[in-house]
TIGUPA-186592 format. One record per residue: residue in one letter; x, y, z of N, C-alpha, C in turn. Coordinates in steps of 0.2 Angstrom, whole numbers, plus 5000, padded with zeros to 4 digits. Layout:
REM residues N
AXYZXYZXYZ
...
This chain:
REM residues 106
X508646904999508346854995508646844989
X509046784988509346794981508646774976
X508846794970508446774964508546704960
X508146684958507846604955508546604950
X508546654946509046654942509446694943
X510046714941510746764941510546814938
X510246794930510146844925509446824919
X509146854921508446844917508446884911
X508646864905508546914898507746884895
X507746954894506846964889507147004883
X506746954879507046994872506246984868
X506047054867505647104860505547054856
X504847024856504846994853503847014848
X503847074849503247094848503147114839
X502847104837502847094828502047154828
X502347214825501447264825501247244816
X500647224817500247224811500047284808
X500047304804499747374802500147424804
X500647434805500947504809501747514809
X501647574806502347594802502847604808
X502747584815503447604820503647544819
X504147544821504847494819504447424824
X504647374823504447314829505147274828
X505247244834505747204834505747134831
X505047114830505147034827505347054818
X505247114816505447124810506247124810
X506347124815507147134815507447064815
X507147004815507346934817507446924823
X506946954828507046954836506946864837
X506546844836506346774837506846714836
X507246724829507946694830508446704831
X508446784836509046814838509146774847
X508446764849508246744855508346664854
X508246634849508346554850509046544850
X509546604846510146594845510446604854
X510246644856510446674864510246604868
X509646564867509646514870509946454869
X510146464863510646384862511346394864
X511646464864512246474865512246464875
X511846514878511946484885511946424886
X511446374883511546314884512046274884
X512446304878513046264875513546274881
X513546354882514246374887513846324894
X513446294895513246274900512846324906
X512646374904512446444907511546434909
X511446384907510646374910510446344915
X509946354917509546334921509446384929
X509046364933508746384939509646404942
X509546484945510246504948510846514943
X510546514936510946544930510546594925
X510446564921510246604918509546564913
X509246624912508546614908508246664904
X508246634897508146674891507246674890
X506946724890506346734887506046784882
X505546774878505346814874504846854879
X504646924874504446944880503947004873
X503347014877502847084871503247144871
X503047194867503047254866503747284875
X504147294872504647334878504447424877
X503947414874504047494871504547544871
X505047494867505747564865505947534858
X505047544854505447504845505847564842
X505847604845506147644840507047634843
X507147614846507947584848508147524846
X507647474843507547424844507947394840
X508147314839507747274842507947254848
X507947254856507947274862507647214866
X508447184870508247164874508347194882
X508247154888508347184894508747144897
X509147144902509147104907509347094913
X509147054919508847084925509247034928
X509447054934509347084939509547164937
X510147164935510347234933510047274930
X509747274926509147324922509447334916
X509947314915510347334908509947334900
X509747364898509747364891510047354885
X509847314880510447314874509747334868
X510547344862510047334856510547294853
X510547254848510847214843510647214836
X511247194831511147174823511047124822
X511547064824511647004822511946954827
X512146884825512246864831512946864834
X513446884829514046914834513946954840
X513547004839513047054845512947024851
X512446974851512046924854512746884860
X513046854854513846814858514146844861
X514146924860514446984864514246984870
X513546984871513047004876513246944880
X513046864876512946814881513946804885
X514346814880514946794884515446854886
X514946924888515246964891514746954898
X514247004896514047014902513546944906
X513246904902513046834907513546794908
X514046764904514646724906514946764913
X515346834911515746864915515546924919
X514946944920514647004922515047064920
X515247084913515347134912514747174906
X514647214906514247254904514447254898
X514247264891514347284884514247334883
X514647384882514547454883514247474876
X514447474872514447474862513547454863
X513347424865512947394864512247424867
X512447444873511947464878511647534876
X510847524879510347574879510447634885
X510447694884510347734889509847714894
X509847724899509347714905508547744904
């Protein structure tokens, strides 16, 4: 059974009130994912059977963070900035190579 989408990224988008562990929306998670989402669109990478950008709560791995995921592969990232993000989208969703520099241990 193929999947709706190719590559479904979820990116950390959980902000903790009161509490001194790291959170990813402190890291500018929120415009790191609007950025991922305009950039698929640009390269034409969107829709049903491509790919889809979501935000998503607590991934529980702030202390790596700011951390996305993305499925089907289960791949893990962490990023700085948006050169990062460009990495991400026009390696591994444009041409299914993995971003190694970038990736989370399993």
């Amino acid at each position: 059974m193929a999947s709706h989408y190719r590559h479904h990224v979820f990116f950390c988008t959980n902000l903790r009130e009161g509490d001194e562990r790291p959170s990813c929306q402190r890291c500018n998670a929120s415009a790191a994912r609007d950025h991922a989402k305009a950039r698929v669109k640009a390269l034409g990478l969107a829709g049903p059977g491509k790919v889809r950008i979501n935000n998503a709560g607590c991934l529980d791995r702030c202390e790596e963070g700011p951390v996305i995921v993305v499925y089907p592969e289960a791949v893990w990232y962490t990023y700085v900035d948006h050169d990062d993000i460009d990495e991400i989208v026009d390696e591994h969703l444009a041409n299914g190579r993995i971003v190694e520099r970038l990736r989370l241990p399993d």
